[in-house]
C-alpha positions in Angstrom: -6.8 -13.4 15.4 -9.0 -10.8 14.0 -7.8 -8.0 11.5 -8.3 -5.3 14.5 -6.6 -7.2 17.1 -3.5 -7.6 14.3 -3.4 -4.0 13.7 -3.1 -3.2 16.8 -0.6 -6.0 17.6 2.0 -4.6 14.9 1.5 -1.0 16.3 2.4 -2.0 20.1 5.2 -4.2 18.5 7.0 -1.7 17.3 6.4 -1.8 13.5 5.6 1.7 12.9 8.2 3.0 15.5 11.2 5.1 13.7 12.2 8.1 13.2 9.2 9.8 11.5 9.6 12.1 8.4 9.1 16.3 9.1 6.6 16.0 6.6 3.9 18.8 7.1 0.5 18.5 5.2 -0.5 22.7 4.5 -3.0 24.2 1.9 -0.2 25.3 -0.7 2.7 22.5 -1.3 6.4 23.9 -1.7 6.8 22.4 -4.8 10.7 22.7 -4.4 10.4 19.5 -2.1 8.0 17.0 -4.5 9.9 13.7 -4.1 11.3 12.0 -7.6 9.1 10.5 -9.4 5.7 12.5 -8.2 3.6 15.0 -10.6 3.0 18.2 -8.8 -1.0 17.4 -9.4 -0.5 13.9 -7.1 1.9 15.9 -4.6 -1.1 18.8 -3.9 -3.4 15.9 -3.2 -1.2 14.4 -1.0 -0.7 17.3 0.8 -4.5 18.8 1.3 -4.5 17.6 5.0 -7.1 15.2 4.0 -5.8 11.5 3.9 -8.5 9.8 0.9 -8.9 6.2 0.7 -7.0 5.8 -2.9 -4.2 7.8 -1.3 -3.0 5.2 1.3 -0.1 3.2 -1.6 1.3 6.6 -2.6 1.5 8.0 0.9 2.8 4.6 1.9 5.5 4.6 -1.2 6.4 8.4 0.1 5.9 9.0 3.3 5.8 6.4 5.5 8.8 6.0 7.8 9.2 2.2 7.5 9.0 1.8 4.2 11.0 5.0 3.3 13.5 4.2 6.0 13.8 0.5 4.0 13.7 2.3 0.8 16.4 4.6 1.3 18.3 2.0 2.6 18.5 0.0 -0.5 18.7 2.8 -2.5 21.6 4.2 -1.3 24.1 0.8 -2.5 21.8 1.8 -6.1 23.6 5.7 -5.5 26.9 3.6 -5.0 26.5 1.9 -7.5 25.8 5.0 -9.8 28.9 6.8 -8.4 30.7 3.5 -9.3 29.1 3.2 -12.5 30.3 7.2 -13.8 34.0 6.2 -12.6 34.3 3.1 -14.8 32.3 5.0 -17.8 35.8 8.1 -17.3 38.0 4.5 -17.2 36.3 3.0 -20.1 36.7 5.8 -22.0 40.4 6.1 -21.4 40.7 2.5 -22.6 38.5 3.0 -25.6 40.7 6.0 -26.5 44.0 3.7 -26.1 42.1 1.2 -27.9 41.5 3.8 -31.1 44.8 4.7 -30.8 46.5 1.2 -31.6 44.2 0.3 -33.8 44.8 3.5 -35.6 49.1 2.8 -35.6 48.0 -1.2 -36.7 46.6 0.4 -40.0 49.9 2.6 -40.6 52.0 -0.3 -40.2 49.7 -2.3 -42.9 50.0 0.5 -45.3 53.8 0.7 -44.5 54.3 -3.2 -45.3 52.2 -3.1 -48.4 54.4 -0.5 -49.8 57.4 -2.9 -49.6 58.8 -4.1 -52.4 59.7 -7.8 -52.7 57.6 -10.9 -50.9 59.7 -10.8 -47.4 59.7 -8.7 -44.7 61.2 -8.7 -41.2 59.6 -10.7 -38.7 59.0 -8.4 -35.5 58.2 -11.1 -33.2 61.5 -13.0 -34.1 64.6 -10.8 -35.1 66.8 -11.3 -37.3 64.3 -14.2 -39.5 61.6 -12.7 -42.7 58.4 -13.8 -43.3 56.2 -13.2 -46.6 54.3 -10.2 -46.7 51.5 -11.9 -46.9 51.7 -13.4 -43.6 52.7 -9.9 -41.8 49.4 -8.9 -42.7 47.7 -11.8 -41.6 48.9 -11.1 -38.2 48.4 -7.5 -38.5 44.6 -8.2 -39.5 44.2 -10.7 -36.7 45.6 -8.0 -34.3 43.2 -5.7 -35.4 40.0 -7.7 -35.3 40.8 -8.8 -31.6 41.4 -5.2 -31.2 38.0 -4.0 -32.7 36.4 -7.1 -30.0 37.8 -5.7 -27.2 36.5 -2.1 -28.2 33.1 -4.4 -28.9 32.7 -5.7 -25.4 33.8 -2.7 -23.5 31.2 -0.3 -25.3 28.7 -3.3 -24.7 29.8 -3.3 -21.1 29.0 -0.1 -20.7 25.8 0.0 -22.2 24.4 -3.0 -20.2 25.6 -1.7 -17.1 23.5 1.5 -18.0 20.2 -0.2 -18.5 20.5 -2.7 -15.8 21.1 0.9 -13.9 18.1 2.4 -15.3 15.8 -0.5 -14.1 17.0 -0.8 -10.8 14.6 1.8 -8.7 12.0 0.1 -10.7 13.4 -3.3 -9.4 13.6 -2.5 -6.4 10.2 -1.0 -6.2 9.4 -4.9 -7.2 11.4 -6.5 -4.4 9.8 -4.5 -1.3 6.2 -4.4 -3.1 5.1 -6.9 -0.4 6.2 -5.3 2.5 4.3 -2.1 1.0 1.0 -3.9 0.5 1.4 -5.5 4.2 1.7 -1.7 5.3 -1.0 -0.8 2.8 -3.3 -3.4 4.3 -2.6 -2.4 7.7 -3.2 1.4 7.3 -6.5 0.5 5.2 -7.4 -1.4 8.3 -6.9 1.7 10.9 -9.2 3.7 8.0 -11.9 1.5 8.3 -11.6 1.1 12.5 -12.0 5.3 12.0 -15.0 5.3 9.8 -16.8 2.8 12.2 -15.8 5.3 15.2 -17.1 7.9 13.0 -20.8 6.2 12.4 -21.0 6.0 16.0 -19.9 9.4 16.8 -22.8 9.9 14.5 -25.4 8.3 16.1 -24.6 9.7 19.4 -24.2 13.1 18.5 -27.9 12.8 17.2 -28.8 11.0 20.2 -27.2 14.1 22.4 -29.8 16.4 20.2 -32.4 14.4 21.3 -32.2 13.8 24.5 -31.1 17.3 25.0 -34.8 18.3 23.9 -36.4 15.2 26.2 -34.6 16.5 28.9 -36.2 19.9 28.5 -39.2 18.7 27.9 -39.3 16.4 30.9 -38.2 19.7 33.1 -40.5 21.7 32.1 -43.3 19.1 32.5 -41.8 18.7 36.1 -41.9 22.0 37.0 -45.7 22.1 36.0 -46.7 18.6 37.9 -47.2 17.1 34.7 -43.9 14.8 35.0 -42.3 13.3 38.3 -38.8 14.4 39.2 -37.7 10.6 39.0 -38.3 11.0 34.8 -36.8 14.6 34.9 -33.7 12.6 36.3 -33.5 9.9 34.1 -33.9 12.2 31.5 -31.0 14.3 32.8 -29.0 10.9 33.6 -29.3 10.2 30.2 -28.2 13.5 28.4 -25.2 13.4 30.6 -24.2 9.7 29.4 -24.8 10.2 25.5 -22.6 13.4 25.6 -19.8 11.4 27.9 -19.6 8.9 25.3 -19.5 11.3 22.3 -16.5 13.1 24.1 -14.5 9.2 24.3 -15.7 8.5 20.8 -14.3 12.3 19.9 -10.8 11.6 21.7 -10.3 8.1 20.5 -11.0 9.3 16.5 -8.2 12.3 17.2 -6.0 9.5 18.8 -6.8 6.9 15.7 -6.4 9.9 13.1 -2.9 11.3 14.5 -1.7 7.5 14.9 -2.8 7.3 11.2 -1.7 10.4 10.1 2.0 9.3 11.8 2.2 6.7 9.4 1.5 8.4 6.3 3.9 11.6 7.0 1.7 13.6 8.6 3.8 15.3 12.0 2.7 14.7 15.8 1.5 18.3 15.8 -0.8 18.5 13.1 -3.4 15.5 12.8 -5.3 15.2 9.6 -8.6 14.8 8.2 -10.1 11.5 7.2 -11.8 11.0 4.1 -15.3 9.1 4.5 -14.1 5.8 3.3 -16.7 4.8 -0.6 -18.3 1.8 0.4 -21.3 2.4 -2.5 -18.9 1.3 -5.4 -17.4 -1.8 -3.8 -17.0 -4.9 -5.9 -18.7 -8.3 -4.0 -17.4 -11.4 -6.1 -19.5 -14.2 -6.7 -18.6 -17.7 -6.1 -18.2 -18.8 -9.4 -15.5 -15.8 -9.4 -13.7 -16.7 -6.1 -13.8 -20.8 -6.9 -11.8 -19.8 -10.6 -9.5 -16.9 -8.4 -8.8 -19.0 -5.5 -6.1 -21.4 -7.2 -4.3 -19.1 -8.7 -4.0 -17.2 -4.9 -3.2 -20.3 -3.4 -0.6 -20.8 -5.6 1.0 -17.7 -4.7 0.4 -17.6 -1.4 4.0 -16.7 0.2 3.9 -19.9 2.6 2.8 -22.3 -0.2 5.9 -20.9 -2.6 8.7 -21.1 0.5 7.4 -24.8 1.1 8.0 -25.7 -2.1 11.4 -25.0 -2.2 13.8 -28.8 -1.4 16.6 -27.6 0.6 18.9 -30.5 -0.6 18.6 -32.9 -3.8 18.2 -36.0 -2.6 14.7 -37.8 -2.7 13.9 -37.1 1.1 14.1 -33.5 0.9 11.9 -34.0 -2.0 9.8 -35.7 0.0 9.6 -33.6 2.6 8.7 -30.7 0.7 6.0 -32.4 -1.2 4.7 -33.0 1.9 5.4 -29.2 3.6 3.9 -28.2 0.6 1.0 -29.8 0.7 0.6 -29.1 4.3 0.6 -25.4 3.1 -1.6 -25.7 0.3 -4.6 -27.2 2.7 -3.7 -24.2 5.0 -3.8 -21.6 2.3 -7.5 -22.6 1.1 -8.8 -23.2 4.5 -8.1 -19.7 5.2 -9.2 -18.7 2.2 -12.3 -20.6 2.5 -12.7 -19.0 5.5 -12.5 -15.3 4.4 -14.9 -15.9 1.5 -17.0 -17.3 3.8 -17.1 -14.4 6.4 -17.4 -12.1 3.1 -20.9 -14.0 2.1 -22.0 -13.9 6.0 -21.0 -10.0 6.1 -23.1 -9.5 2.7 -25.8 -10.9 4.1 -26.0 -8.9 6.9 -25.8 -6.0 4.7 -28.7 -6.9 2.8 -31.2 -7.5 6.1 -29.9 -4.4 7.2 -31.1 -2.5 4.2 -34.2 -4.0 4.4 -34.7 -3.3 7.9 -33.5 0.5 7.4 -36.4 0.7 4.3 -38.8 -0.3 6.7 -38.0 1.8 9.7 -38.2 4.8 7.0 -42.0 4.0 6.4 -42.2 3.6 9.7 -40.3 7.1 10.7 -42.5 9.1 7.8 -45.3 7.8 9.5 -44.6 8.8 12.8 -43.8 12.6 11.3 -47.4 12.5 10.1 -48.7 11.5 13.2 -46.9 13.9 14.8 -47.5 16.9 12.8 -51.2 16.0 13.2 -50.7 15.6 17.0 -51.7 12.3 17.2 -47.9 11.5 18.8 -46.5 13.3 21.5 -43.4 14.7 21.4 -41.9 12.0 23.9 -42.8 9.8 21.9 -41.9 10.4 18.5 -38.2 11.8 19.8 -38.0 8.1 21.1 -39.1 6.7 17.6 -36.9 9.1 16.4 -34.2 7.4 18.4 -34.8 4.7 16.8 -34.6 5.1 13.5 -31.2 6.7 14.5 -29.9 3.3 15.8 -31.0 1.3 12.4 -29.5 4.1 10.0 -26.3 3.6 12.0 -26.5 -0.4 12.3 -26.8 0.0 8.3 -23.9 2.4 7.6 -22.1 -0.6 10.2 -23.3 -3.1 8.0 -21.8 -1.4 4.6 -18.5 -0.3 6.5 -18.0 -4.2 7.8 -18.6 -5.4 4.0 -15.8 -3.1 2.6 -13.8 -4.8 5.5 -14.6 -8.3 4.7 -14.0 -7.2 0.8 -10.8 -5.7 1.4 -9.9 -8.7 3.2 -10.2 -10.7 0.2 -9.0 -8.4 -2.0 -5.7 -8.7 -0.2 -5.8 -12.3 0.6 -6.1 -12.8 -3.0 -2.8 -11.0 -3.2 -1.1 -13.7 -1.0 -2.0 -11.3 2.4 -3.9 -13.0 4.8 -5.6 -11.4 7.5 
């Protein structure tokens, strides 16, 4: 299954469906609203109406309504648990307090004994009998050092159940990191279906331009007998399809951009801007890079570490995960194998159409000369223009499809396969 055909998949399944947040993207952020956790700096960008490509994890983390939904969720047994934690803190307290207090009359009661005369005093624990003095305040000393423990372990308590408090947003921030990078990969998918709509709105809006001025040109030829009606038409026939498909590709980018903007925060009325996706800083890895990478992701891979899990102890279950596990491991580098591959083949085609574009701009300057000396008519060099049009797009295509295949890997490398 392609990446495309996933993405779209999870959408019609229901994945994104919930009850989306009121969030409202505007020029000036209420600063009263910044979620915990967020500098007012990252909350303006997030909030500029203009969703950037190193913006989809925070947006994800903040806004969007599965995650947060999720996230909230969890969170709230942590607020429990906080509530919990501040009534046995007021509890503690009260037996620290009760704690002072004895240990406080155990000290009176060793001066009092010491200030006995003779060797003998009473024994409290058995009327009526004496003990030496000495071993009243042996007792009295163990009774206080098992005092002073218990004071120990309830202040220690209290200070472990703090931290383990303080690390628990942080925690769980750990445990649903893999459902954020799945949603992370996803939206970063939609991004890079809207920049390819984008190169081809484009192409055809320049396309509309010129066959706008073809179309002129062949009716005013026709209406001097220099052109037949039958090119007039075609001409015409033309205009009409190029500006029929600009207006689909213009409906289906709002459509892509709102759905997008749904995810992130963004309301149903307000759609927002998308960033032009970088593709001229994007990291290719070499072979060498990807053979010494690719155990270590296999490794992780989330099927290969469920597999090798033995339900049971005995030396079947072992055997049967030894095998499971295996059976995962070939799977995990095959597709691995597989998206380096398509990376390489994408790269390639990246190159060629550089190459080709460099040439079809000799070719284009050329045909400007020729046509500023009129030695090309204006037919044809708006056809050569036209194409020159198609290869710049085709090349744009070719960068946008590498950042795909590379964002692929990236991920896969991360134990998410596409």
């Amino acid at each position: 299954m392609t990446k495309i055909n996933k993405i779209k998949n999870i959408i019609i399944s229901g994945l994104f469906i919930g009850t989306f947040s009121a969030f409202s993207a505007m020029a000036q952020p209420p600063y009263d609203q910044i979620p915990e956790g967020m500098s007012e700096e990252t909350y303006s960008r997030m909030m500029d109406n203009v969703i950037e490509w190193d913006e989809v994890d925070t947006l994800v983390r903040y806004f969007n309504p599965v995650y947060t939904k999720i996230y909230d969720s969890a969170n709230s047994g942590i607020q429990d648990i906080n509530a919990a934690y501040g009534s046995f803190v007021m509890d503690t307290k009260d037996q620290l307090e009760l704690i002072d207090s004895t240990l406080e009359e155990l000290k009176k009661t060793q001066s009092m004994i010491q200030s006995i005369p003779g060797n003998y005093v009473p024994d409290t624990s058995n009327p009526g009998s004496f003990i030496t003095k000495d071993e009243a305040l042996a007792k009295l000393e163990q009774g206080m050092k098992e005092a002073e423990a218990g004071r120990d372990k309830l202040n220690e308590a209290v200070s472990t159940l703090g931290r383990s408090l303080q690390r628990s947003e942080k925690s769980l921030d750990i445990k649903l990191s893999p459902l954020r990078k799945q949603l992370d990969s996803v939206i970063e998918g939609l991004l890079i279906s809207y920049e390819e709509l984008r190169i081809n709105h484009s192409m055809v809006a320049q396309q509309v331009k010129l066959y706008e001025t073809l179309s002129q040109t062949n009716s005013n030829l026709s209406a001097n007998d220099m052109a037949t009606s039958r090119e007039a038409e075609l001409a015409k026939n033309n205009l009409e399809l190029a500006k029929n498909s600009l207006k689909k590709l213009e409906d289906a980018m709002n459509s892509l951009a709102a759905s997008i903007g749904l995810q992130l925060g963004w309301s149903a009325e307000n759609i927002p801007q998308i960033a032009e996706i970088p593709v001229s800083d994007m990291k290719i890895p070499t072979r060498a890079e990807y053979e010494a990478e690719k155990e270590m992701a296999v490794k992780g891979n989330p099927d290969v570490v469920a597999s090798g899990k033995a339900s049971g102890g005995s030396g079947y279950e072992y055997y049967l995960r030894d095998m499971t596990e295996n059976e995962a491991i070939a799977k995990a580098s095959s597709e691995l194998d597989a998206i380096y591959a398509d990376l390489e083949k994408k790269k390639i085609l990246y190159d060629s159409s550089i190459s080709t574009l460099e040439k079809a701009e000799l070719t284009r300057q050329s045909n400007q000369t020729k046509y500023e000396l009129g030695m090309l008519g204006r037919a044809e060099y708006e056809a050569a223009q036209m194409t020159y049009i198609s290869y710049e797009a085709s090349a744009r295509l070719a960068a946008v499809n590498l950042l795909s295949a590379v964002n692929n890997y990236n991920w896969a490398m991360q134990g998410i396969l596409a």
